[in-house]
N, C-alpha and C positions, 0 to 999 in steps of 0.2 A: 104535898101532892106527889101521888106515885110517880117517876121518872119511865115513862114508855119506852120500854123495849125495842131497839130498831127492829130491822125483819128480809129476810134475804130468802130469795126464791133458788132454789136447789136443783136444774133439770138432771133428772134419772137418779135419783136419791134413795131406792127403794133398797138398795142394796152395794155388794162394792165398797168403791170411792166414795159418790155418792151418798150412802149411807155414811158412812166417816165424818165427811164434809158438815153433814147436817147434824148429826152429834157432838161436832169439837165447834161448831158454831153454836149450840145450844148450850154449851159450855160456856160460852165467851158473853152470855147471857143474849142472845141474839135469837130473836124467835123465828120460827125456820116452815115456806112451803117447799112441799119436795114433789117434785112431777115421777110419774112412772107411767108406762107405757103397757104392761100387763100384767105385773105383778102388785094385786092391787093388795093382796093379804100382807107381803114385806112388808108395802108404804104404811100401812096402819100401824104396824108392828113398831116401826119409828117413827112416828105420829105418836103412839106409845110411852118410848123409852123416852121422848123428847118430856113430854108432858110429864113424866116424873120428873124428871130435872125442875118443875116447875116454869118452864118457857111453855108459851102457845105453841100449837104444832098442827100442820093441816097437808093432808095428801089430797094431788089432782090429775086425772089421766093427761097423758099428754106424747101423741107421737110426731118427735121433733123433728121428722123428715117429711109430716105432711103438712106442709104451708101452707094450705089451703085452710087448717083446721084451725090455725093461729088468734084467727078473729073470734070464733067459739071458746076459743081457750082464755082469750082475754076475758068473754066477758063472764065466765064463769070463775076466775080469778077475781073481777072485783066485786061480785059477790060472794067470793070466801072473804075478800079483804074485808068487806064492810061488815060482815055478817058475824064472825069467827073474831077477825081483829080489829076492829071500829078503826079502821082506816080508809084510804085509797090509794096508798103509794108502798112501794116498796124503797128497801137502801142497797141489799145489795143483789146481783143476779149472779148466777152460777151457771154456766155452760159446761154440764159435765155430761150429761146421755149422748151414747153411742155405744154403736156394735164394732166387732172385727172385721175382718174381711181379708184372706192370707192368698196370692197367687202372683204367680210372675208373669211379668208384663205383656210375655208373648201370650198368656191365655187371658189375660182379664179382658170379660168382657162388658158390653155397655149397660148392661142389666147389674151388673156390682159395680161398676163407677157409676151412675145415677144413685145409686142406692147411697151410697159413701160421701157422694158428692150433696145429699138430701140434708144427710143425720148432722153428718159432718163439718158443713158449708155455709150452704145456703141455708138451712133452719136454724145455723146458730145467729146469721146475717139479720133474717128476716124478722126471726123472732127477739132477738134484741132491740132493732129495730121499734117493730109493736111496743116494745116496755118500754121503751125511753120515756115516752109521756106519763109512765106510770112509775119513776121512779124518784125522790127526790135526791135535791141538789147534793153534793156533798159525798152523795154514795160511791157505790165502786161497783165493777163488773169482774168478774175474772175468769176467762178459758181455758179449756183443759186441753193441752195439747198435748206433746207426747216427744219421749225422750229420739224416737223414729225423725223427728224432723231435723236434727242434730247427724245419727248413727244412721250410713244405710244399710236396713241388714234385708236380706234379700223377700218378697213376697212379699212388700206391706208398699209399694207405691204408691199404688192408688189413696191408703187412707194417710201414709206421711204426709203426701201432696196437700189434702184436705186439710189438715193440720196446719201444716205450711202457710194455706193461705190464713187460717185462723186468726193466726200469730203477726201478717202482716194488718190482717183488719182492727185487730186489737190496737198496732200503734196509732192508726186512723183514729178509733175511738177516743183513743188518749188525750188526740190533737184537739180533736173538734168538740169534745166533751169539756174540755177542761175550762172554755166559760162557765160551766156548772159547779166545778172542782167534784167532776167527777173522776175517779178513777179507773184504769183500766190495766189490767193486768197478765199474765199467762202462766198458769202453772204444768209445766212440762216432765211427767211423770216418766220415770225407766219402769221398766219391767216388775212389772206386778203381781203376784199371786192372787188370783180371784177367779170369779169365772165367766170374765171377760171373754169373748173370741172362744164361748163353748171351754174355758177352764184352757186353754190354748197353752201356757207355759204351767198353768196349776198341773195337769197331770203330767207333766211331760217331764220328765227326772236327768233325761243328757241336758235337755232344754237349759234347766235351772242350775245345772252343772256349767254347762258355757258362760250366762249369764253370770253366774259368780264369780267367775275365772275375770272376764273382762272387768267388774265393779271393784273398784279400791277398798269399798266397804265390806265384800265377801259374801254377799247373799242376794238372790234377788227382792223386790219391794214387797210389804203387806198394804193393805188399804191404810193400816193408820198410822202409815208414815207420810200420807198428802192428806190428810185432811187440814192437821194443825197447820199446814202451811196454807190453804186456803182461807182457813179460820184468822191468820195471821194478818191476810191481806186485807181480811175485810174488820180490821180495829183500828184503832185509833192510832195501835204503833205504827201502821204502817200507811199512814198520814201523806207521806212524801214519797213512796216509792208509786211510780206511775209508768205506767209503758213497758215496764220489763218485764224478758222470760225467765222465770224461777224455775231452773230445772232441779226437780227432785229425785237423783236415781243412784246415791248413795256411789257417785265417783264412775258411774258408768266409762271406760274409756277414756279418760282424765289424763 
């Protein structure tokens, strides 16, 4: 009898991280849904590259800051489950979609912290939340935080903060989950090449020059330096690691 492939839900997978994630998890022979928000051509595209690898692969729209939509979301999730993967449960869940958001404290206003606080927060809360019932025992969770919760560098309050508390709800998770033996984890990425925050440190050339200066490793991050570590937490080796932040940012300030 074939051995079924676990299966880990990916938010904002269509590209990025996100896309990373859902490819070194398809590696790890882990079949993989991936949420996006608009870029519904990307998601296909790795739905795609997934599906040669031979692992199942399925894109779902999904905007993680609107919580209201979360019950729609579900129930069009178990009908890709059932439908696509003859299942009903997922193993592992990925909290990676989100935008930028750059401004110092004295302009931010309540229209960019709701907004941060949506993506950010509270849809990672809620929408975790909603899957719990949908996930089995055993699995893992892991958040994408950010090397910002650690470093203050100036303009990013608002979305460190939300990060911050990410990182405190994850231990929560850890606690209360762990009659399941499920896990929960954080992976806290430095500065990244992508086009993240509108390409934010991608096109900026002093940017990445600072950012190097400060990292022990010498270069700012690419995307496929945090997937494998996401991919890492959701196997078997990493069985016993629970509760902690994996910061991935090549020595940032060290």
């Amino acid at each position: 009898m074939e051995k079924k492939s676990k299966l880990a839900l990916v938010t904002g997978g269509s590209r990025g991280l996100g896309k990373d994630m859902a490819l070194r998890l398809a590696e790890k022979g882990i079949d993989v849904i991936l949420t996006y928000n608009s870029q519904a051509q990307e998601a296909q595209n790795v739905v795609a590259q997934i599906e040669q690898s031979a692992q199942k692969a399925a894109a779902l729209q999904l905007n993680t800051g609107d919580i209201k939509g979360f019950d729609s979301f579900v129930n069009r999730l178990k009908d890709t489950l059932s439908s696509k993967f003859n299942t009903d449960h997922i193993d592992f869940l990925v909290n990676n979609a989100g935008i930028g958001g750059y401004s110092p404290v004295s302009d931010v206003t309540e229209e960019m912290f709701d907004e941060l606080l949506n993506i950010h927060f509270k849809g990672v809360y809620f929408l975790t939340q909603k899957l719990l019932p949908l996930m089995n025992d055993g699995g893992g969770i892991v958040n994408i935080s950010s090397g910002l919760t650690r470093i203050a560098v100036p303009n990013s309050s608002v979305y460190a903060s939300m990060k911050g508390a990410v990182e405190v709800f994850t231990r929560y998770l850890a606690n209360e989950l762990g009659a399941r033996k499920i896990r929960a984890n954080v992976v806290a990425p430095g500065a990244i090449l992508t086009d993240f925050g509108g390409g934010h440190l991608r096109e900026n050339e002093q940017l990445q020059q600072f950012i190097s200066n400060l990292t022990a490793l010498g270069r700012p991050g690419v995307a496929e330096d945090i997937g494998g570590v996401v991919a890492f937490l959701c196997s078997e080796d990493a069985r016993w690691v629970n509760g902690q932040r994996i910061e991935a940012s090549g020595g940032m300030q060290v």
